[in-house]
N, C-alpha and C positions, 0 to 999 in steps of 0.2 A: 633173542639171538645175542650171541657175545661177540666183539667184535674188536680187534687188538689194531690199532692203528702207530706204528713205526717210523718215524722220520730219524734216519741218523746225523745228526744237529749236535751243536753244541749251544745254540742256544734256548732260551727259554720260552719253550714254548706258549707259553699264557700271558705274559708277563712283557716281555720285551718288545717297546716302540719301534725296533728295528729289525722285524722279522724279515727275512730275504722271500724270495716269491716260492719256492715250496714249502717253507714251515707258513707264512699265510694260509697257503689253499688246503695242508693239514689242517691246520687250527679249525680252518669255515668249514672243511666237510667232517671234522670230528663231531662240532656243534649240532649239525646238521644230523649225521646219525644217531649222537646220545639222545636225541629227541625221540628216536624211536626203536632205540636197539642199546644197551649194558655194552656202551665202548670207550676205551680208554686211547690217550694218545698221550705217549710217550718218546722218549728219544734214549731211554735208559731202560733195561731187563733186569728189575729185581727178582727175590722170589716167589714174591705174590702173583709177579704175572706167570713166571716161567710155571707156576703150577696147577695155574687155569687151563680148562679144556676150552681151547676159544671155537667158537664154527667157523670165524673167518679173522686173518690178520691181513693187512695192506701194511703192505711196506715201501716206502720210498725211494728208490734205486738200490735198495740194500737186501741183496737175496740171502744172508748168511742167517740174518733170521729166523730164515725156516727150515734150519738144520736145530734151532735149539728149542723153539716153541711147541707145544699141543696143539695140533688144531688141523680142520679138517680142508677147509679151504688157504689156499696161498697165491694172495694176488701183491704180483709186483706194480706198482704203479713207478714205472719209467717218465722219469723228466729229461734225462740226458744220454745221452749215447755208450752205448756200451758192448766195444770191440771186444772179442774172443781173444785179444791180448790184453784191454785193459781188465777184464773179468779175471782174468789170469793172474794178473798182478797186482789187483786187488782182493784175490785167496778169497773169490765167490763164483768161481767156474764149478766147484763141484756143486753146491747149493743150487745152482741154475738148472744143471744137469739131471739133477736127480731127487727132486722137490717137486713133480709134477705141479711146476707152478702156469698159472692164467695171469698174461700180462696184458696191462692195462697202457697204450702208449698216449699220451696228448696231443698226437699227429698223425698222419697219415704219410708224411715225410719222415718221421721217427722211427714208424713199423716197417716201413723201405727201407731204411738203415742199419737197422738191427737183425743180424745174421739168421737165418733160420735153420741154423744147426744146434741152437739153443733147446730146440724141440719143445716151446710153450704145448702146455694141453689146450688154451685155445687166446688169439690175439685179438684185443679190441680196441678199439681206439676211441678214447673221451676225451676230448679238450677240455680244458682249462679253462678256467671261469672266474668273471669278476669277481675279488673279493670284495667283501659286505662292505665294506668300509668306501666303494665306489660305486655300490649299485643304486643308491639314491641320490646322489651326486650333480649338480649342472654345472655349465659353465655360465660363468658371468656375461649376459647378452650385450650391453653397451661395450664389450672388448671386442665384437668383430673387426669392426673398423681399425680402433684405436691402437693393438699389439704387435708390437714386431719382435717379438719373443720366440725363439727356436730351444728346442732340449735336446737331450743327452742324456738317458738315463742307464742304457745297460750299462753291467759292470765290466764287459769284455772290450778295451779297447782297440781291437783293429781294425784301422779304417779311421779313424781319429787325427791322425796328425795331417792326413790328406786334407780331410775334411776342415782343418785349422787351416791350413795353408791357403784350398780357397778362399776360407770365409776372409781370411789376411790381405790377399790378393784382386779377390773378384768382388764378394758381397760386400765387402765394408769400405771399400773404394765408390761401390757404385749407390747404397744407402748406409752409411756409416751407424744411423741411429736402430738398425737392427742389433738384435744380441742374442749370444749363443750361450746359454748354461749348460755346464756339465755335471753332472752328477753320479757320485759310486766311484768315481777317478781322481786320486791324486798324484799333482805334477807338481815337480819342483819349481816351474819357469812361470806360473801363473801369474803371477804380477804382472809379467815383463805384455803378457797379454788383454788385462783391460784395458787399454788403449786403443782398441781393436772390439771392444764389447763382446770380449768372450772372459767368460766367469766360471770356475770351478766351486763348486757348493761341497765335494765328498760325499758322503755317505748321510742322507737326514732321513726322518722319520716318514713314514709312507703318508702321514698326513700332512707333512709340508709338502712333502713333493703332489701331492692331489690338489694344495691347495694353490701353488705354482703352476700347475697346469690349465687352472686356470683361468688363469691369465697372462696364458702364451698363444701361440697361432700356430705351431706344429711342432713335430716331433719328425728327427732323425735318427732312425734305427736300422743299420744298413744289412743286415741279416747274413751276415758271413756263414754264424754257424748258433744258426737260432733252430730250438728245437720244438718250440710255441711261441715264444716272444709275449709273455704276459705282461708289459711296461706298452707293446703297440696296443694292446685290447684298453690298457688301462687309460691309454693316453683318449684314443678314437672317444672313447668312456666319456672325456672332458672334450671331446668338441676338435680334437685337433687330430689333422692330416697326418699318416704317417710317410715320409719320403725315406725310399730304401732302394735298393740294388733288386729287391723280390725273390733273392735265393733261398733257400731250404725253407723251411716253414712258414719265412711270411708269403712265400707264394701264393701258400692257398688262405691266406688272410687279406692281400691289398689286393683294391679293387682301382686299378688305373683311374686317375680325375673321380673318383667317385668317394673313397676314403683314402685316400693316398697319390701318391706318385712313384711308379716304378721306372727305376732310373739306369739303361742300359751300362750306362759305365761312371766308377765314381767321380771321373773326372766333369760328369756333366750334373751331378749333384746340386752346384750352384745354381743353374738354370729352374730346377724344379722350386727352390726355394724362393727364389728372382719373381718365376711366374705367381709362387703363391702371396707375395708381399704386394704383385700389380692386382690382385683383383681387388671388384669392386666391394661392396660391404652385401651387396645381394649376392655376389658370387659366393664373396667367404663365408657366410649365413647357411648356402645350398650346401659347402660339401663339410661344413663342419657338424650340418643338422644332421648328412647322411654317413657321417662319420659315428653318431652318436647312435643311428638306428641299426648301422651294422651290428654293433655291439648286443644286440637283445639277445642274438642267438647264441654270447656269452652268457645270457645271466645265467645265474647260481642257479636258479629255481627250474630249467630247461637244461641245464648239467646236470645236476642231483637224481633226474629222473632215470637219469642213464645208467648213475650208478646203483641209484634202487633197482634195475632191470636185472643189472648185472647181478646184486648183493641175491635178489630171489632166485636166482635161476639154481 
């Protein structure tokens, strides 16, 4: 079987330490099917490919693709939202339209949101899945007790300055040697905030940021407008709780006191962070142990199977 896999990127795909979260899960499930199927994964249409009759291409939020390729299958694989005006404004409404394409959404929250005047020939939904580079992974066990390290990793900030003004005002008043790192976000005013043990790191390699996870004790990811949240799977991955708001897709990811804390309004964020600094070291052991077991039904090896279902049918 020939198989064209599509991310439209501009980076590189093989090569570059700082792949963003859909050119990873390209990469792992490219790996994954050249083990058993003639696929290529690209981010560029030479003529080599454009002259292959492929049986199946996946393309990454990008349906223009299969207005130019050969082939006989067209699965979109959707990571982000895609309103009947941004398709429009994006000059990939008609490719949607008339591509009898089979999309692939990473939600179930994603496939609710995505119009159904698109007229998919059939909609499925595969989550997302750990990438290789966290599925054999642990956290450091003498840090339960010891960490009072919080994160920050999406690269969407809103919800962020609130979230700074607590930690300004409530958590660092009330344990000062707590600390919030940010990452994927730069501010101008960061200095003026270690004083406060909030640190901005920018943009690092997905193996710093796995290996900072660490040796932290949770992760806040408020889910405004998350479509999977692959940074909560990756975090829970390393041991640590995600505390969010529970909207759009991490809804159906946190599981109240069991891998997280869902937190009615953001002004009470502080409190779930507060609770998670006072437990005890059997406490923070329980829900970071079952923070790690949620995650199975991430791995790659129970994803893949979904997609081999799909790739035979």
């Amino acid at each position: 079987m020939k198989i064209l896999l599509y991310v439209n990127s501009k980076q590189n795909l093989t090569k570059s330490k700082y792949l963003g979260g859909i050119e990873i899960l390209n990469y792992d499930l490219y790996k994954y099917l050249n083990k058993h199927h003639f696929t290529i994964l690209t981010n560029s249409l030479s003529k080599k490919i454009l002259n292959i009759n492929w049986d199946i291409t996946i393309s990454s939020n990008d349906a223009n693709i299969f207005s130019l390729v050969k082939t006989k299958r067209k699965i979109l694989w959707l990571h982000n939202k895609l309103q009947i005006e941004k398709a429009f404004r994006k000059k990939q409404l008609f490719s949607l339209l008339f591509n009898n394409i089979e999309a692939v959404f990473v939600s179930e929250y994603l496939n609710h949101k995505t119009s159904k005047l698109y007229g998919f020939k059939k909609r499925v939904v595969i989550p997302n899945f750990l990438p290789n580079i966290f599925e054999n992974q642990k956290k450091i066990e003498n840090l339960y007790l010891s960490t009072k390290r919080f994160v920050w990793s999406v690269q969407r900030d809103k919800g962020l300055d609130e979230v700074i003004e607590l930690w300004i005002n409530k958590i660092n008043l009330i344990d000062p040697k707590t600390e919030l790192h940010i990452f994927a976000i730069s501010r101008t005013y960061t200095k003026k905030l270690k004083k406060y043990n909030i640190f901005f790191h920018g943009k690092i390699s997905r193996q710093k940021l796995l290996n900072f996870y660490k040796k932290s004790l949770g992760m806040i990811c408020l889910g405004y407008d998350e479509t999977f949240c692959l940074n909560a799977i990756e975090g829970m991955k390393m041991g640590l709780p995600v505390i969010s708001l529970g909207e759009t897709a991490l809804k159906e990811i946190i599981i109240n006191k069991k891998n997280g804390y869902k937190v009615n309004n953001i002004n009470d964020i502080h409190k779930a962070i507060l609770n998670l600094i006072k437990l005890n070291q059997k406490q923070r052991k329980k829900i970071s142990e079952s923070s790690v077991t949620f995650t199975k039904r991430y791995n790659s090896k129970v994803i893949f199977k979904k997609w081999d279902n799909l790739i035979s049918k």
